[in-house]
N, C-alpha and C positions, 0 to 999 in steps of 0.2 A: 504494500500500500504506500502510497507516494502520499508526505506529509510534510510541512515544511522543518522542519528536525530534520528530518533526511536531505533535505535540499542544502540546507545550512550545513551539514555533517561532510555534505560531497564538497563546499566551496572550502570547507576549514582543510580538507582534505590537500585542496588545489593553490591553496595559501601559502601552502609547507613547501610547493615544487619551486623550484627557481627561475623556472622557466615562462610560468604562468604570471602577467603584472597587469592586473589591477580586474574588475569587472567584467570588464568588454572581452577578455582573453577568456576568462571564467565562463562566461557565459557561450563563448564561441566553441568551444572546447566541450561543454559541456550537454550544448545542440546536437551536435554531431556525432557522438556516442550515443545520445535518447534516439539519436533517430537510426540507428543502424537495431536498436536493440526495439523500439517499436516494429519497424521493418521485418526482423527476424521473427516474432510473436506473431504478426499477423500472418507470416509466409509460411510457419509452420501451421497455423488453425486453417490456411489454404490448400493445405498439400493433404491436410486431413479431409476437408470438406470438397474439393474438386481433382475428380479424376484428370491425372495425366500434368499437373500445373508444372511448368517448368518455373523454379526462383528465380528474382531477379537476377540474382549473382551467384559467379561458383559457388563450391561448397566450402572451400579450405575460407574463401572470405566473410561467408555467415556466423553471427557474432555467437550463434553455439558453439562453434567449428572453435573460435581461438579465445573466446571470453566467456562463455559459459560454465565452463569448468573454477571453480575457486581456488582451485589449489593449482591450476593448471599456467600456463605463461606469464613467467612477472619478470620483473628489472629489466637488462641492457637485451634481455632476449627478447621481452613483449615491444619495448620501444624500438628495437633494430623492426621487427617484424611489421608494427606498424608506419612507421616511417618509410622505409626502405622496401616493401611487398606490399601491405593492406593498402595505403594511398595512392600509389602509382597505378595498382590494379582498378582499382575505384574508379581513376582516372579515366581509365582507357577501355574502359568499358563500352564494347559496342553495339547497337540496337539490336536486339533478338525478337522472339515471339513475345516477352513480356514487358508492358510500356511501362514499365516503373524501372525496367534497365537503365532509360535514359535521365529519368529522376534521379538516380542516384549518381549517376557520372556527373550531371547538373549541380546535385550538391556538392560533392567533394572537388568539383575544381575551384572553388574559393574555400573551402575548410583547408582546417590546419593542427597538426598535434604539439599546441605548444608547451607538453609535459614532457622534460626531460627525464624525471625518473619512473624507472618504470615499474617499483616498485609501487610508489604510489598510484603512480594507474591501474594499479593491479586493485589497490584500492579502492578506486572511486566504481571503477568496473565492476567488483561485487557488492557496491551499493545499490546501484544502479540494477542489479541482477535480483534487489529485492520485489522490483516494481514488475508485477504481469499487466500489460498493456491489452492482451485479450480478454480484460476486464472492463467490464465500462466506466465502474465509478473510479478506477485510475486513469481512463484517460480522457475525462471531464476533467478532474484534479490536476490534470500535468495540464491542461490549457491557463487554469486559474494560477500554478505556481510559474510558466513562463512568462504571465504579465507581470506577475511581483516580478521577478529576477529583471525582468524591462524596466519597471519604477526603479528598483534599485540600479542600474546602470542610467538612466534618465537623472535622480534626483540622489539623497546623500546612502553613500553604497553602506551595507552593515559594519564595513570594518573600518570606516571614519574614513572613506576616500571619497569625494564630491565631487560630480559632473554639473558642473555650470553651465544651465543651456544660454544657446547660442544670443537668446536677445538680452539677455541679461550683462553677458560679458559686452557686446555691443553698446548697451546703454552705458556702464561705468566706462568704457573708455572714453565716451562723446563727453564723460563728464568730466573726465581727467585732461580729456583736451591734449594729448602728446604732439609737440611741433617738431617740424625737421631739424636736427641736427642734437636735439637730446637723447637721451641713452634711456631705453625702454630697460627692465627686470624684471621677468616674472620667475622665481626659484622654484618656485613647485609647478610649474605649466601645463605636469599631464602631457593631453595631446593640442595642446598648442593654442588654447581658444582666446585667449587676449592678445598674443603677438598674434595672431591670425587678424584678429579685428582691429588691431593697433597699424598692420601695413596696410589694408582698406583704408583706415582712416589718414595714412598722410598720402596716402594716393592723390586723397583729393585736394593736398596743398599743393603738387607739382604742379606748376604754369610751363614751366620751360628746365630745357635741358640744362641751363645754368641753375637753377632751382636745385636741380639733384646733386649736379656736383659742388653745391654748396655744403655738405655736410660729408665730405669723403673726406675733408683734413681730420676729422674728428677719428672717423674710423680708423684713420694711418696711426695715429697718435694710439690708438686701445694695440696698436700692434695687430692687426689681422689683415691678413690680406685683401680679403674683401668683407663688406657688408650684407649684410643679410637683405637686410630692408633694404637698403639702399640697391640693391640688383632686384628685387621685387619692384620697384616703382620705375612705373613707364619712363619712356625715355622722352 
């Protein structure tokens, strides 16, 4: 049964890997395993109920095959195996008799396994091994608990990490007012969303190509070879 204890349980899990940083990796990481193991759940109650069904994917890649078992593939041998065979194959998967073949090549060419140890995946994977998805009242519940895991990537994440949306950080910068040739800082940036709206906003002081290279003595002076912002703004 999928509850959110267990959903918290899998990200405290993904917290410990080195590999995994912050929500957005959490949560990506953690799509794309429900979905290989929803997948598997319903393609076995299909090979029960329809004569002849051919699975979407081989056998060695159905998540019975190499994550069903608990005691079965963990550390540098589950993450060689997923990295280096499971993803590639996913990949290149191509159209057969069943059209969820191509669903799944669709998913994993933007999925990603950002768990480096594979011990701990071995982890999360038999958590996740708790949930039977050819139940129905789990997979009502897994639609309810992937909008919280949204809100929590949207607004403040459980482990005190904050996603500032977009108009937000827009409005304090128009309020800060940053002019060309002062030196922006943001120490904790994440993924970039005030310098992102900070070279927007002097975009719109450049008049002329003098204008830009008005504030490239200042960059020579920090010692870098070039500016950021400053090659960001038109010419």
């Amino acid at each position: 049964m999928i509850s959110s204890t267990l959903i918290k349980s899998i990200q405290d899990v993904m917290r410990q890997d080195q590999g995994v940083d912050g929500d957005a990796q959490r949560l990506s990481q953690l799509v794309w395993m429900i979905f290989l193991k929803i997948l598997d759940d319903t393609e076995q109650e299909l090979e029960l109920m329809t004569d002849g069904y051919v699975p979407a994917i081989p056998a060695q890649y159905q998540w019975r095959a190499w994550a069903g078992d608990e005691e079965g593939l963990t550390g540098e041998g589950l993450n060689d195996f997923v990295n280096n065979d499971l993803f590639p194959a996913l990949r290149k998967l191509s159209g057969g008799t069943n059209p969820r073949t191509l669903i799944v090549r669709e998913a994993f060419e933007d999925s990603y396994n950002y768990m480096k140890s594979g011990t701990l995946l071995r982890q999360v994977i038999n958590k996740i091994n708790s949930i039977d998805f050819t139940v129905r009242a789990d997979r009502h519940q897994f639609n309810d608990l992937y909008e919280k895991l949204l809100k929590d990537l949207q607004g403040a994440g459980n482990s005190g990490e904050y996603y500032t949306p977009r108009a937000l950080t827009q409005f304090i910068v128009e309020m800060v007012n940053p002019q060309l040739g002062e030196t922006v800082l943001d120490p904790a940036c994440g993924t970039g969303g005030f310098l992102a709206n900070t070279i927007d906003h002097l975009r719109g002081q450049v008049k002329t190509p003098m204008t830009k290279r008005s504030c490239r003595p200042r960059c020579a002076a920090s010692r870098r070879s070039s500016c950021r912002t400053c090659s960001a703004l038109p010419t």
